[in-house]
C-alpha positions in Angstrom: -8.0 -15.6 -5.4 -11.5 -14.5 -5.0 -13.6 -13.5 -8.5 -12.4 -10.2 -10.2 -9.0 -10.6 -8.0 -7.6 -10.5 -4.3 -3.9 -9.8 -5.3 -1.2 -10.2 -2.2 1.1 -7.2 -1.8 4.2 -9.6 -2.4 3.0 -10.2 -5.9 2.0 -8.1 -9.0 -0.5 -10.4 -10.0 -4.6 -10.4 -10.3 -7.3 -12.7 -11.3 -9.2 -12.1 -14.7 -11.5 -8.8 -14.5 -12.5 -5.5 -15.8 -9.1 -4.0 -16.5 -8.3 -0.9 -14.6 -6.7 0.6 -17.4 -9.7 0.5 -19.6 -12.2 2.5 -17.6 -12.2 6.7 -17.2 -13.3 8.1 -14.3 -13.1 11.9 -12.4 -10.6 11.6 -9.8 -11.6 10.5 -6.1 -11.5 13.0 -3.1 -11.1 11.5 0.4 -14.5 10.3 1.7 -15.1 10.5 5.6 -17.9 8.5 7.6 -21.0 8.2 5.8 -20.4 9.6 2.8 -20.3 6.4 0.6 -22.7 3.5 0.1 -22.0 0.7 -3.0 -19.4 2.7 -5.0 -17.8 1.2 -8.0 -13.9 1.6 -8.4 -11.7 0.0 -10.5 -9.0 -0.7 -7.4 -9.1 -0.8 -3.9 -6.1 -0.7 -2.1 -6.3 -2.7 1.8 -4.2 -0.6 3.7 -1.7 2.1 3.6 1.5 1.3 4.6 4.4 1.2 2.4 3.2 -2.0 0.2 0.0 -0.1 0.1 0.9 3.5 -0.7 3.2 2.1 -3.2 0.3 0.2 -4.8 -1.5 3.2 -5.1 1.4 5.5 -6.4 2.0 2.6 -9.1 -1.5 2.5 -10.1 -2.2 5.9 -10.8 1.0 6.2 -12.7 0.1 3.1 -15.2 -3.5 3.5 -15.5 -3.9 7.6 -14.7 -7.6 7.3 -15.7 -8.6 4.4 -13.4 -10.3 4.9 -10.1 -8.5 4.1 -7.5 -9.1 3.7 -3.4 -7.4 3.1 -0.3 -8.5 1.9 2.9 -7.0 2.5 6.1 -8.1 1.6 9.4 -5.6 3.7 11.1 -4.6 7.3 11.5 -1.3 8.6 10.5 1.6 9.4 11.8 1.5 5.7 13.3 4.3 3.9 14.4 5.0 0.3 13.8 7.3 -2.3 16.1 10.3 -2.1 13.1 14.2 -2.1 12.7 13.6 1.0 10.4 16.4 0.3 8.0 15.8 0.7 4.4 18.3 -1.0 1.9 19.5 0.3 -1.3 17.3 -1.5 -3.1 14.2 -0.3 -1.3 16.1 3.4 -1.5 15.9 2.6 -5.3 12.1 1.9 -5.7 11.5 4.8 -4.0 13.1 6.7 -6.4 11.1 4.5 -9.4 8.1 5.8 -7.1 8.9 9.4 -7.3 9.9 9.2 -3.7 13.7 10.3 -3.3 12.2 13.0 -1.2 11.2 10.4 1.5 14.4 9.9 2.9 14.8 14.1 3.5 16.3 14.9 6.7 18.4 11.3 7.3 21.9 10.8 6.7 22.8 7.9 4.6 24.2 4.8 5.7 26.9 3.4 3.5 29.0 0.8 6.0 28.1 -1.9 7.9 29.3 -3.5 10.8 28.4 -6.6 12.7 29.3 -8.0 15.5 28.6 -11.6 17.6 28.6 -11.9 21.2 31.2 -13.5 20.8 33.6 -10.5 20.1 33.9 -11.7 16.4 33.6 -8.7 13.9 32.9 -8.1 9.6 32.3 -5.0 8.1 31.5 -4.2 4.6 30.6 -1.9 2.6 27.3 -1.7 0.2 27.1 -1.6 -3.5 25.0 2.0 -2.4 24.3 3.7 0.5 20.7 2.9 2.5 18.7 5.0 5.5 17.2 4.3 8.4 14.1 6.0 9.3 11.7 5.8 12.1 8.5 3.9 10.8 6.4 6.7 12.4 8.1 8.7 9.7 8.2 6.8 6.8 4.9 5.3 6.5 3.5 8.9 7.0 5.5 10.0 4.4 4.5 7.2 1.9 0.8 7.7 3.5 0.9 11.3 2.3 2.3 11.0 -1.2 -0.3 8.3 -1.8 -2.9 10.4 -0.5 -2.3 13.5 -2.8 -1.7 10.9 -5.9 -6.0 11.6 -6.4 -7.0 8.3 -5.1 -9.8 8.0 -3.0 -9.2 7.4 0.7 -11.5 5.9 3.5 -10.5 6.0 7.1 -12.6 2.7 7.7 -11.9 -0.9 9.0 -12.8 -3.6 6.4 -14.8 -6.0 7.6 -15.2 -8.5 4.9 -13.9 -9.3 1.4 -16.2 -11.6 -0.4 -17.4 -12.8 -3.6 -20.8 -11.3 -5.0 -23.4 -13.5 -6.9 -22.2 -11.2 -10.2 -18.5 -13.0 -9.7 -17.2 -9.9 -8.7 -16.1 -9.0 -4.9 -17.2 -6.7 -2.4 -15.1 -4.6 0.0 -17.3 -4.4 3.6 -16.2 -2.3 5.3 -17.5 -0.1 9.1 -18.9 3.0 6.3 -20.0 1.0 3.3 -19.5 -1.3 0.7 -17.2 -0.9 -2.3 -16.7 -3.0 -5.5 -13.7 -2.9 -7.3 -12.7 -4.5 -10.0 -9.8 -5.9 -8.7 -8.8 -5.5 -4.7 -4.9 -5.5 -3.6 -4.1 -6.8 0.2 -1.6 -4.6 1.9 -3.0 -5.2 5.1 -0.9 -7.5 6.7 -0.7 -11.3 7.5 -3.7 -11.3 10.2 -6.4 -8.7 8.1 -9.3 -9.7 7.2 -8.2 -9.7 3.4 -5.1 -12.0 4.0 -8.3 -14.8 5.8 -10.4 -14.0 2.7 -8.2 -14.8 0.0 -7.3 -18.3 1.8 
């Protein structure tokens, strides 16, 4: 972990730091392209697909007052190379999210079946019914609800996460530099956050 925290999106953990949850701030609108330069938050979110928009939702639920930011390098609806199935547990965080809505418009998939080359055949049926759902769909979805959750958003490409000679850590990214308190990656296994941490 760098100073202040670069938390993975597979974990709920961070490094020692200013605590999101004690610092009050107004709420964040989105910024576009040269708008920002240096500005304090108390989270910044690397990307904003589901880990991401999730980690957002979450945060402004436990720590309402803290300000919180996403950044997002592309431009939704995107669609993502996927098998688009959601399980019943990921069905249930969604509804811990505030998100039953999400899955509007699908029908539910409550029986399995899988078959091998072979001609062999098992089918089952789950504890509770799961979706599938285009990615280009879904992530927009999530995107959205995270978007109107009051965080700040900034359609920019990070280009460095590093530690600053306060042992906190700066954001770079193509339309400023932000330093949060504490930094989430959500980005994926080849961003630029993912190489900084290691």
């Amino acid at each position: 972990l760098l100073p202040n925290g670069v938390a993975g999106c597979h974990g709920h953990r961070v490094a020692a730091g200013r605590s999101a949850t004690r610092r009050r701030h107004a709420p964040m609108a989105t910024c576009q392209a040269g708008t920002m330069n240096a500005l304090d938050y108390d989270v910044v979110i690397i990307g904003a697909g589901p880990a991401g928009a999730a980690a957002a939702l979450t945060a402004r639920r436990v720590a309402p007052g803290a300000r919180v930011a996403v950044i997002e390098r592309a431009a939704f609806p995107r669609d993502k190379t996927c098998g688009d199935a959601l399980s019943p547990d990921a069905v249930a965080e969604l509804a811990k999210l505030g998100l039953s809505e999400a899955v509007d418009g699908f029908e539910p998939v409550d029986r399995l079946r899988l078959r091998a080359p072979s001609g062999g055949e098992v089918a089952d049926a789950p504890p509770a019914a799961g979706y599938v759902i285009p990615r280009v769909t879904f992530d927009a979805r999530l995107a959205a609800a995270a978007r109107a959750s009051d965080v700040g958003w900034h359609d920019a490409t990070v280009r460095a996460v590093r530690p600053t000679a306060t042992n906190g850590v700066a954001v770079d990214t193509a339309i400023g530099k932000l330093t949060p308190g504490f930094v989430i990656r959500a980005a994926g296994a080849n961003s630029v956050a993912r190489r900084a941490r290691e």
